[in-house]
N, C-alpha and C positions, 0 to 999 in steps of 0.2 A: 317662526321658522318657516321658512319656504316650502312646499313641495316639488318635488319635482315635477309634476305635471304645470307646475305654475313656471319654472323655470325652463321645460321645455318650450311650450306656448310664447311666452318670451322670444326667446332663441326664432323661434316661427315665424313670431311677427316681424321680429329685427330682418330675418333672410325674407321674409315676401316685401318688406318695406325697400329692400337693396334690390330684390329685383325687380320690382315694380319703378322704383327711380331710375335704375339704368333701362329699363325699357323707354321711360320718358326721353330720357336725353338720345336714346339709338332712334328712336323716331323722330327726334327731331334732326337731329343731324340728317336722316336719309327721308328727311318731308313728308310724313307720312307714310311710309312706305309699310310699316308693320302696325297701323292704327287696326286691326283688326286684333292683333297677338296682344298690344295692348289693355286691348277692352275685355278680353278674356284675363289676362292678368291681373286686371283690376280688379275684377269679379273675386278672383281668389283671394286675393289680399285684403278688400274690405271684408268680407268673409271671417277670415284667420282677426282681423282686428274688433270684430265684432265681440268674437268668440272668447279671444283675450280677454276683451273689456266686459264682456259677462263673467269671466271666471270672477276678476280679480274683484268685482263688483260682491258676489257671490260671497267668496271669501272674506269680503272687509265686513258683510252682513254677519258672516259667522264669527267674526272676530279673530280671524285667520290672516290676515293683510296688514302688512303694514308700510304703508306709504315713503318709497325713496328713488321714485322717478318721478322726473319734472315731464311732462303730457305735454306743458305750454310752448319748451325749449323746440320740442317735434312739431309744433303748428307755430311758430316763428318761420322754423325751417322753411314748410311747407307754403307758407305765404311766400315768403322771398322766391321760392323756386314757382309758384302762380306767377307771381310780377313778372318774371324773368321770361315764362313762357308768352304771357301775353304780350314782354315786349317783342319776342319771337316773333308772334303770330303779324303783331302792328307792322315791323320790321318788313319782313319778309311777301308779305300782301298772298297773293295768291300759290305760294310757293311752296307755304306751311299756313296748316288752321290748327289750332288750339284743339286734341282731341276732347269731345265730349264727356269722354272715361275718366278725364283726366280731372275736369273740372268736378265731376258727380263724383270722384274720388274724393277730393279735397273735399268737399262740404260733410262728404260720410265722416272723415278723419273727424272731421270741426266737432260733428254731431257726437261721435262716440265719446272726444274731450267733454263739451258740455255734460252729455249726463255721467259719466264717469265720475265730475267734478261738484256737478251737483248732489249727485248720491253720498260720494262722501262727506258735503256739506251737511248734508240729511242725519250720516249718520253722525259726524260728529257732537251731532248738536242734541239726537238721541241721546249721546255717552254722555253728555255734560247734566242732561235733566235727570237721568238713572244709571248714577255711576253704583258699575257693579264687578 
């Protein structure tokens, strides 16, 4: 059973992920123009997905967790919408550049997937050698 502090953090990361993607595409459309509000954005939102990704981490150690989102469906996403801005950036030449924040965002997301996914590899395979 869930907690709700596991459900609120959820709800957290889904609203900093929607704001953080609409900041992406308002910046692009107006060329830069809020690459500063972005980078602060970003900041928060890796931040909240860190903090997720320890809770839930946390909880799967305590045997609190139990695994029913797909991580990889959300870094599909997030590659497609990479592609999309670099074709942006290719596109566009000196009109729009690819924010920084943007790109150190995506590899944070990557990073959090990776050990998230590893951990739970860890523990699965923990449960299988002392089931208890």
């Amino acid at each position: 059973m869930k907690k709700i502090s596991d459900i609120w953090l959820r709800r957290l990361v889904n609203l900093w992920s929607f704001v953080f993607l609409t900041a992406v595409v308002v910046d692009l459309v107006f060329c830069n123009a809020y690459k500063d509000t972005l980078s602060m954005i970003s900041t928060i939102y890796v931040g909240v997905l860190v903090i997720y990704g320890s809770n839930k981490e946390f909880n799967r150690w305590q045997n609190h967790h139990k695994a029913n989102h797909k991580g990889e469906i959300f870094i599909i996403f997030w590659t497609i919408l990479i592609g999309v801005l670099i074709a942006f950036d290719i596109i566009l030449g000196p009109k729009y550049k690819l924010p920084e924040s943007v790109i150190t965002t995506y590899i944070s997301v990557i990073t959090v997937l990776v050990i998230t996914e590893r951990s739970k590899e860890m523990h699965d395979t923990k449960k299988e050698k002392n089931p208890v």
